[in-house]
C-alpha positions in Angstrom: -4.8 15.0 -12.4 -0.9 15.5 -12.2 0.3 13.6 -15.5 3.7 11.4 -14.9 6.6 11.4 -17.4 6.1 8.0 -19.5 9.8 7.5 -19.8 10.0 6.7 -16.1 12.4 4.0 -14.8 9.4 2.0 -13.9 8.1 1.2 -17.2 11.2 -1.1 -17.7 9.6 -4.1 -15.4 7.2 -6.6 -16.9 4.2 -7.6 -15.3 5.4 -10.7 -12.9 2.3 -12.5 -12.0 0.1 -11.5 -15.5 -3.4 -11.3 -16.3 -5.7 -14.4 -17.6 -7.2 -15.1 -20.5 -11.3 -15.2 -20.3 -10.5 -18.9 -21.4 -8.2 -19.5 -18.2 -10.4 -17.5 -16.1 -13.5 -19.7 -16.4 -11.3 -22.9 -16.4 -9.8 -21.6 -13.2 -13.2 -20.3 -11.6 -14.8 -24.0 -12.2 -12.1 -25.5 -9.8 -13.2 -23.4 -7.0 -15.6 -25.3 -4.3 -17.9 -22.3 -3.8 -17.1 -23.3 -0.2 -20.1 -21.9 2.7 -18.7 -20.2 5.2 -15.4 -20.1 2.8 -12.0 -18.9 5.1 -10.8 -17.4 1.8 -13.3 -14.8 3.1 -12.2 -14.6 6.6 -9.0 -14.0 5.5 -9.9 -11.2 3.4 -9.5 -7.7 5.5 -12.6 -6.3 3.0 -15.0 -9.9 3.4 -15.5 -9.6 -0.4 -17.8 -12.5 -1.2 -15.2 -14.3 -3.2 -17.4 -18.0 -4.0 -19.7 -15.8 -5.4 -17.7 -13.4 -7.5 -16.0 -16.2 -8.6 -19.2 -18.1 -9.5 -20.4 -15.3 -11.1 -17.0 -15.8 -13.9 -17.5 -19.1 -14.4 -20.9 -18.6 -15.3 -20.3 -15.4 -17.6 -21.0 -12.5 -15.6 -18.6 -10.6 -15.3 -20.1 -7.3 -14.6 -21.8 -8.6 -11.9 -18.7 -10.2 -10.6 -17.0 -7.0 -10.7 -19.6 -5.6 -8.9 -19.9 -8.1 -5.9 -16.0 -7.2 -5.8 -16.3 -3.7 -5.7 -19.0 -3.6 -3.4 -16.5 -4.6 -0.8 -13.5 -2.9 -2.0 -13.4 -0.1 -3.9 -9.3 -0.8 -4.6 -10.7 -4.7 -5.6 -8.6 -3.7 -9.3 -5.2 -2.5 -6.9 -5.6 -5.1 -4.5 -6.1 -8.0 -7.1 -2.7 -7.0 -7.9 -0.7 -5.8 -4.7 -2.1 -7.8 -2.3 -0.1 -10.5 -0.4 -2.8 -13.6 -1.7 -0.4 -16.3 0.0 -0.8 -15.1 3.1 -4.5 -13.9 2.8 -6.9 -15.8 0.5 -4.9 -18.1 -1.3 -3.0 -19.1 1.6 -6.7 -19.8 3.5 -8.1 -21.6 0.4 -9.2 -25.2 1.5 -7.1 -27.2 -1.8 -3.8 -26.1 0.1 -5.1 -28.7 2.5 -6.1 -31.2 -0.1 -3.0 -31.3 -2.2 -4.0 -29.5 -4.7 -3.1 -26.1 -6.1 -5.2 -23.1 -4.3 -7.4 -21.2 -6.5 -5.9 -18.1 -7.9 -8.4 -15.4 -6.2 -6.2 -12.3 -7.3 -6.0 -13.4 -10.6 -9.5 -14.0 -10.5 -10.4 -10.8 -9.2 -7.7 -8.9 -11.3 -9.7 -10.4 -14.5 -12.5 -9.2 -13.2 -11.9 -6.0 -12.2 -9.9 -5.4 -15.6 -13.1 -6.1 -17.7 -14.9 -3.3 -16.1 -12.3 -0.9 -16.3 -11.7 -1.9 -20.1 -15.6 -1.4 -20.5 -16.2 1.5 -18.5 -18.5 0.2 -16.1 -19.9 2.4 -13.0 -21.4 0.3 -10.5 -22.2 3.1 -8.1 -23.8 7.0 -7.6 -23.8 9.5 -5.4 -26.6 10.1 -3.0 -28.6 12.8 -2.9 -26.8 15.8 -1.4 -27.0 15.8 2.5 -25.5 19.7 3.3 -22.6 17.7 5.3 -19.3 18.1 4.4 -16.4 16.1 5.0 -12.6 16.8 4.9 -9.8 13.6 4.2 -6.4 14.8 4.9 -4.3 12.8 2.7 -5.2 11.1 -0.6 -4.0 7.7 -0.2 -6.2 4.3 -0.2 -8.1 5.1 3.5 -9.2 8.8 2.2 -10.4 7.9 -1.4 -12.0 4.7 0.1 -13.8 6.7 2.8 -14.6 9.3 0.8 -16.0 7.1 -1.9 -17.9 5.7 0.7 -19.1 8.9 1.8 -20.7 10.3 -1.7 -22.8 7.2 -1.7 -24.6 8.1 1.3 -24.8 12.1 -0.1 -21.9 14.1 1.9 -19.7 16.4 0.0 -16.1 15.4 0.3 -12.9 17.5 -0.1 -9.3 15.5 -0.3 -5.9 17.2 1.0 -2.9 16.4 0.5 0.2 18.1 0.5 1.7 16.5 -2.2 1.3 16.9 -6.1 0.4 13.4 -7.1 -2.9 11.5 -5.9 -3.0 7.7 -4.8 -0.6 7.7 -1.9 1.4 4.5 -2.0 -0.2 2.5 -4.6 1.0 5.4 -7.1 4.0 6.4 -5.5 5.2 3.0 -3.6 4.4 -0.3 -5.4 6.7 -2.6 -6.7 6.2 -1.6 -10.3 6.4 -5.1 -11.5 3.4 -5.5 -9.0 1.1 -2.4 -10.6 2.7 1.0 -12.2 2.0 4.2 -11.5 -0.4 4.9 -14.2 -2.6 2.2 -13.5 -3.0 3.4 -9.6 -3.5 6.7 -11.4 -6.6 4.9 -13.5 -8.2 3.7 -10.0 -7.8 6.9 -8.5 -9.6 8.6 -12.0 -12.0 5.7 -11.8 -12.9 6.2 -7.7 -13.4 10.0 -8.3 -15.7 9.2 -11.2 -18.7 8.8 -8.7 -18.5 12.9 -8.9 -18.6 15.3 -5.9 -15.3 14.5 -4.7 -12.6 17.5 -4.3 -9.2 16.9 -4.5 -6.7 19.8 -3.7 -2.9 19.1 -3.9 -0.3 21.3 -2.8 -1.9 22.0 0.8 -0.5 20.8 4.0 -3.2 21.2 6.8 -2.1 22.8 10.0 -0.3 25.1 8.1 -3.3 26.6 5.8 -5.9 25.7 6.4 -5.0 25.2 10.3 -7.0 22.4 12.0 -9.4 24.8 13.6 -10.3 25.9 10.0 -10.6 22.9 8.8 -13.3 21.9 12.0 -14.7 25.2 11.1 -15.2 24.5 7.5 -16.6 20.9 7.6 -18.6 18.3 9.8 -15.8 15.5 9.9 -12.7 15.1 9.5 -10.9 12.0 8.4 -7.0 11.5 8.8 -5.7 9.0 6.1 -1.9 10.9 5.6 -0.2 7.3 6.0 3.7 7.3 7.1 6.3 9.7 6.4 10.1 9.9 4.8 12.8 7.1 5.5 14.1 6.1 8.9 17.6 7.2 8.6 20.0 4.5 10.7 21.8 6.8 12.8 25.5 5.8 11.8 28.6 7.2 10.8 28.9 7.9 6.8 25.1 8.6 6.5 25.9 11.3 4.6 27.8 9.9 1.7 26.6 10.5 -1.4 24.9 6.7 -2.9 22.9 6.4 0.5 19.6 6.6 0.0 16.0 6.2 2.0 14.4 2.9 -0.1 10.8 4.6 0.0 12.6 7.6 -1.3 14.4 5.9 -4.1 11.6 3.9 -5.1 9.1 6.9 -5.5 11.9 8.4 -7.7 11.9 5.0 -9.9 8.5 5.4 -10.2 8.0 8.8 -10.7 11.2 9.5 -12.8 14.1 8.6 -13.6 17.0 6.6 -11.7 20.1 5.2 -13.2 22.1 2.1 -11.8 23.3 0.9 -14.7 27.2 1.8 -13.3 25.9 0.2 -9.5 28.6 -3.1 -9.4 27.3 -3.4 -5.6 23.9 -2.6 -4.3 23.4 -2.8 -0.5 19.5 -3.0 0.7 19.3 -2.4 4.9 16.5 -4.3 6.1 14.0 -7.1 6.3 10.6 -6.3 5.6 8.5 -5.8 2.7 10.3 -2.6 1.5 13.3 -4.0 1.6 12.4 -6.9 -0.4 10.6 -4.6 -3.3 13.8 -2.5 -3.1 16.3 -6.0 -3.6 14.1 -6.8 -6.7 13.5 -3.5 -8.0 17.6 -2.7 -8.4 18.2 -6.4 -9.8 15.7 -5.3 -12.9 17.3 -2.1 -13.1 20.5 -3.6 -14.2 22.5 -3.4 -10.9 25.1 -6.2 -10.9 25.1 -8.0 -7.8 22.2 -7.1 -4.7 22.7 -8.3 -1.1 20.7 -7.7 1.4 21.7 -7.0 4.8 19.1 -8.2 7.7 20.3 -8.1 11.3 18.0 -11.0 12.5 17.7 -14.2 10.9 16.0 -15.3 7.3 13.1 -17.3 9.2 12.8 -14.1 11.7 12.5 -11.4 9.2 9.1 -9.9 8.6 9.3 -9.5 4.8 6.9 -12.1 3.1 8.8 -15.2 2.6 7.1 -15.5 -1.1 8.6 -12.1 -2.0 12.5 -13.5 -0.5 11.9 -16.5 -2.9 11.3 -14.5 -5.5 14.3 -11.8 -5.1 16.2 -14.7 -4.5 15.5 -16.6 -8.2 16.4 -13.2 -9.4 19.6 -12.9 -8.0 19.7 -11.7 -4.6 22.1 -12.3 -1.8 21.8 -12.1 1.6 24.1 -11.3 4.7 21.9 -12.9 7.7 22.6 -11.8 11.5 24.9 -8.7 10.4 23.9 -5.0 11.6 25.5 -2.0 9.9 27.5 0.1 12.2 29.6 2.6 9.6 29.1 3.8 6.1 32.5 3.7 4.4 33.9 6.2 2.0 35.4 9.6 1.2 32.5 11.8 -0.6 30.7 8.4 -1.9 29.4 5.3 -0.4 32.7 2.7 -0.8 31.1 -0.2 1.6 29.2 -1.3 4.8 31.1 -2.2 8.1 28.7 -4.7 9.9 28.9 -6.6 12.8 27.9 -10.3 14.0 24.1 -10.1 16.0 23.5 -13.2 18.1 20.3 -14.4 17.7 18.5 -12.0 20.2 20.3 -9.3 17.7 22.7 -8.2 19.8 25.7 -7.0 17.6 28.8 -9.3 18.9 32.1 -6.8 19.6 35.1 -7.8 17.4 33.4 -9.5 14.7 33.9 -6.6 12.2 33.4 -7.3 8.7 32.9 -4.9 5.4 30.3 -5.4 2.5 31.5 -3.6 -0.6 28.8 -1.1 -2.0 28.6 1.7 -4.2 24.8 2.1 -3.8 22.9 1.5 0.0 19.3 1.8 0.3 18.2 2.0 3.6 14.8 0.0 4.5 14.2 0.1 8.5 10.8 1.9 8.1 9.1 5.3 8.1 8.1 8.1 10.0 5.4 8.1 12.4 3.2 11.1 11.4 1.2 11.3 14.6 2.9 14.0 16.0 0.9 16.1 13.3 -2.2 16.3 15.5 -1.2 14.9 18.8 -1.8 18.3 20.0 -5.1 18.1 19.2 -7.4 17.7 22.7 -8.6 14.4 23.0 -6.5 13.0 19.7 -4.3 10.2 21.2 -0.3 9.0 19.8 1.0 6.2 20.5 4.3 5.6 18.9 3.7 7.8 16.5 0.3 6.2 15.3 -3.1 7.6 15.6 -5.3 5.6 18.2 -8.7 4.8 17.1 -11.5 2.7 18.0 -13.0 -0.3 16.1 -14.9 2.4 13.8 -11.8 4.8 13.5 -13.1 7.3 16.2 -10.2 9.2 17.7 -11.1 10.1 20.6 -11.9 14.3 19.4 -15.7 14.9 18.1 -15.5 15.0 14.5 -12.0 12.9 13.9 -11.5 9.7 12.6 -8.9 8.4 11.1 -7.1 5.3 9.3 -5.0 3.6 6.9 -0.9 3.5 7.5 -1.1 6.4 10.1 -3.5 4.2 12.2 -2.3 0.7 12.0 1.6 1.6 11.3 1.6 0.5 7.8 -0.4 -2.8 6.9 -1.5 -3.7 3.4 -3.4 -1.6 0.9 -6.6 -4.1 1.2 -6.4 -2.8 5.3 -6.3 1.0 4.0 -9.3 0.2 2.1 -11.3 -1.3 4.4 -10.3 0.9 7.2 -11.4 4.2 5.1 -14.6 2.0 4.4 -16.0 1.5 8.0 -15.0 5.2 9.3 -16.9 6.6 6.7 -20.2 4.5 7.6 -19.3 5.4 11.3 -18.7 9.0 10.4 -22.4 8.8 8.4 -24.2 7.7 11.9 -22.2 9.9 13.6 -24.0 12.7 11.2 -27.5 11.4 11.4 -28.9 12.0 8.3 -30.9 10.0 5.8 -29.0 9.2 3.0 -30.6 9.1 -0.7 -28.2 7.2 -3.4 -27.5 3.4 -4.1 -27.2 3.5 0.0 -30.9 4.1 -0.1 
């Protein structure tokens, strides 16, 4: 696996939420209700039986906690740490309707999870070997899910992916104060530890192999290659130097090495989730002042309104109801020129304003990556995403797909379980008996 340089910019961010001590874990696990038919569960994209794995803590098993977790998402040690819990779990627990703190699931689950990575536990084998082979292009969350899923029921599985470094987002894209690198890097090692699972970097499929080798070569195909670069906004002064995509910069942070230690005025472009990471992310790097520029209105912005809370104790500014329209400067970024957006964001003509910046990163969204098999027969784009049924079928014998380049880029916990279900729908669609832990 592709070692990362241990002096990247990442490493400079503490852990924000933090793990519990076993102490506070079995104090905290003996407040929940162990509620029947619990909505903590509903919410949860994977169904992991949290009353029970919780239960299971308070009562000192821990392994067997880790395992009920596990069973239902193979990223349960990610997740516990990227997922949005106020919105999901925690924000369905029934004590936010009893005025009473919720229960802290993710830190629950992260203590979990940590335990049996600390003690090496493997909860799961691969079945006996089948003669099917499966191909995942892309090695993000959906593909090492699915393919995880795969070697318990016996089929051989080979990951692409065109880049060097294994874990899609969760290695390259997480707010690093959220999980680093090297510990997405630790779940990928850990995932692949069931054995049988190929991973090849350095390929991009329909190049070589071409899509009709790859159908040649194997008995299904999954598509898990997520989103691609940075939406670029289109504007005059793009092209100044200090203008960056956010995803871009942030894989760089994460990766490597980035300096804004000089930045007097960083400019984030955007409202959502990205953008938010991105505000946060050049605050702990040392950049004096971050604003962020949003063209619709704080309460109409998609970003998590946790995450704007947060960014906002740290620091952050914000310029509601302004688009940009020109990047300013001679060779480097100098300032934003915005205009007023009413509230159906229309920009309003003559109310011109400038934003000083001598760093922008733009956060509007990715690429659409559909386009790299909508020639396929039968394999349907819409926008730019993949269409799929309920079980990830596309629509083309032996394609499934999921995971960003299906749903348009959800949460990693949606990745998981996406990759999960196409790989026991891909397993029916083969028709053999599986040997393994999947019986």
């Amino acid at each position: 696996m592709t070692r990362i340089d241990e002096t990247r910019s990442e490493c400079v961010f503490d852990d924000f939420k933090g793990p519990l001590t076993a102490e506070q874990a079995v104090i905290e696990a003996n407040r929940c209700l162990y509620c029947h038919g619990a909505p903590c569960v509903t919410a949860c994209p994977t169904s992991i039986e949290i009353p029970e794995f919780i239960r299971k803590i308070s009562t000192g098993n821990i392994k067997g906690s880790a395992k009920t977790i596990l069973e239902a998402n193979i990223h349960g040690m990610s997740c516990a740490r990227v997922c949005p819990v106020e919105v999901l779990c925690v924000g369905a627990c029934v004590h936010n309707h009893q005025g009473v703190p919720p229960i802290q699931i993710g830190k629950l689950q992260r203590y979990a999870t940590d335990v049996a990575y600390a003690k090496g536990w493997r909860f799961f084998e691969a079945g006996a070997p089948t003669g099917k082979r499966v191909a995942l292009v892309g090695a993000g969350p959906a593909s090492l899910a699915c393919a995880h899923e795969l070697r318990r029921f016996g089929h051989a599985c080979t990951i692409y992916d065109k880049r060097p470094v294994v874990g899609g987002l969760n290695t390259t894209g997480v707010a690093p104060y959220k999980m680093r690198a090297d510990r997405s890097l630790d779940e990928v090692e850990w995932i692949l530890g069931i054995g049988g699972i190929e991973v090849r970097t350095g390929v991009e499929v329909g190049v070589s192999p071409t899509w009709a080798e790859l159908e040649a070569q194997h008995d299904a195909i999954f598509l898990g290659f997520g989103l691609g670069v940075d939406t670029p906004m289109g504007v005059p002064g793009e092209e100044l130097t200090g203008i960056h995509g956010a995803v871009e910069f942030i894989e760089r942070m994460k990766l490597g090495r980035v300096s804004v230690s000089t930045v007097r005025n960083a400019v984030v472009v955007g409202g959502g989730n990205t953008a938010l990471d991105a505000v946060r992310e050049l605050l702990g790097l040392g950049a004096r002042t971050v604003t962020l520029l949003y063209r619709g209105t704080e309460a109409a912005m998609s970003g998590y309104e946790h995450e704007w809370e947060a960014a906002r104790v740290d620091g952050a500014r914000a310029v509601w109801q302004a688009q940009p329209v020109e990047f300013l400067g001679k060779d480097r970024v100098e300032g934003v020129r915005c205009l007023r957006v009413d509230d159906d964001k229309r920009p309003v003509q003559g109310t011109e304003f400038d934003v000083d910046a001598d760093l922008v990163l733009v956060a509007i969204g990715q690429a659409k990556l559909g386009e790299l098999v909508s020639a396929l027969p039968g394999v349907q784009v819409e926008r730019g995403r993949v269409v799929v049924d309920a079980d990830g079928a596309c629509g083309r014998p032996k394609y499934w797909a999921g995971g960003d380049c299906a749903n348009g880029g959800k949460e990693v916990v949606n990745a998981s379980a996406e990759g999960k279900r196409a790989a026991q729908a891909i397993h029916r669609q083969l028709g053999v008996r599986s040997g393994g832990d999947h019986g």
